[in-house]
C-alpha positions in Angstrom: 16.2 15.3 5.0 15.4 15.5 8.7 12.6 18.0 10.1 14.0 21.6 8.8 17.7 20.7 7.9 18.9 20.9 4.4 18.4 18.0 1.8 21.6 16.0 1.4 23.1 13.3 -0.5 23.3 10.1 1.4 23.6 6.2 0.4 20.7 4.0 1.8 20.8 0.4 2.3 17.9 -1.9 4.0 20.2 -5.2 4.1 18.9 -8.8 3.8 20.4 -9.9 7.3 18.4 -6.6 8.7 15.1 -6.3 6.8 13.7 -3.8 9.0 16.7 -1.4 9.4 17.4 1.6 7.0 20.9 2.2 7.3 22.5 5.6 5.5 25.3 6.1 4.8 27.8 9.5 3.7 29.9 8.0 1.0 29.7 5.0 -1.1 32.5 3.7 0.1 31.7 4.5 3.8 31.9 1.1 6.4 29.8 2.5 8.7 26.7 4.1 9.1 26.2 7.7 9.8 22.9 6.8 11.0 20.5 3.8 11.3 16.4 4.5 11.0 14.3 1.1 13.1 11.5 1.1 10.4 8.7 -0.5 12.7 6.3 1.4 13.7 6.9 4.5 11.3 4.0 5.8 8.7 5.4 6.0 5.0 3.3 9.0 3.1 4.6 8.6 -0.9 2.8 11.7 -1.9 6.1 14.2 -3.4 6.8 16.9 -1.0 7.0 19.6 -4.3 7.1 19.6 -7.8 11.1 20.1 -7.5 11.3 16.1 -6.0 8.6 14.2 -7.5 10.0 10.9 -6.6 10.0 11.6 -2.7 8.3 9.9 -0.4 8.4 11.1 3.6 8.7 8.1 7.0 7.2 9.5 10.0 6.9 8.0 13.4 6.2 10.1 16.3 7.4 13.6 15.9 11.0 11.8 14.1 10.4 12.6 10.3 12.3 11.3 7.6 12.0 12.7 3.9 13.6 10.8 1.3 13.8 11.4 -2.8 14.8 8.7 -5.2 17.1 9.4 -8.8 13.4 8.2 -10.5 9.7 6.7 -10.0 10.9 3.3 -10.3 13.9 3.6 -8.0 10.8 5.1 -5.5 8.2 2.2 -5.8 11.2 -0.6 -5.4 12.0 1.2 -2.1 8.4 1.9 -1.2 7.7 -1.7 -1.6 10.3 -2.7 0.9 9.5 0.2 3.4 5.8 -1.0 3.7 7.2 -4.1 4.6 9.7 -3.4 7.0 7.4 -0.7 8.7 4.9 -3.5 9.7 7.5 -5.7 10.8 7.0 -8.1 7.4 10.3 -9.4 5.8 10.7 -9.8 1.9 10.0 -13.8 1.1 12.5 -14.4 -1.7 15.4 -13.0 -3.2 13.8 -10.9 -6.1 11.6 -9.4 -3.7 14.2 -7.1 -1.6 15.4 -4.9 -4.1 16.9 -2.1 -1.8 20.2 -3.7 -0.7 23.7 -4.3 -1.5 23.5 -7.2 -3.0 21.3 -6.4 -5.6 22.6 -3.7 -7.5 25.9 -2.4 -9.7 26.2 0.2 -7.8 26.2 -0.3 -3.7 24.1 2.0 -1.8 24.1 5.2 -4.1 20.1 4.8 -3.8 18.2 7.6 -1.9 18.7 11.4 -0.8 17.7 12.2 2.5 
């Protein structure tokens, strides 16, 4: 979700070639991305926005503000633990340690709603 708009689905993806780029996406199958967040710089605040999304956490950077919401806690703190990184301008040392990208999961991209 962005500043007032209405929560929709979308499929996230921080890539290994492009640790500090959230990319999201429409559709699973999508090519390209609808829109692309630069992470640096932005402040993550994990509190849940309501008790309706407990597993959101919000980006902020400026007066751009990102709120996400993940399927489940554990979907949240794999996500949050990238995000911290990337927002410092860190990278993930090995490959167990980027958890939010293609690569690593069944199911491509179907990760956040935003």
């Amino acid at each position: 979700m962005e500043k007032s708009k209405p929560w929709q689905k979308a499929w996230c993806v921080i890539p290994k070639q492009d640790p500090l780029v959230l990319y999201m996406y429409g559709a699973p199958q999508d090519v390209r991305a609808q829109a692309t967040i630069p992470l640096l710089g932005y402040v993550v605040d994990d509190m849940p926005r309501s008790a309706d999304l407990p597993h959101s956490f919000k980006l902020t950077q400026s007066k751009s503000v990102h709120s996400f919401a993940a399927d489940s806690e554990e979907l949240k703190q794999k996500w949050l633990k990238i995000v911290l990184l990337a927002v410092t301008g860190e990278t993930p040392d090995g490959p167990d340690e980027h958890p939010a990208t293609l690569d690593d999961h069944p199911e491509p991209k179907k990760k956040l709603e935003c």
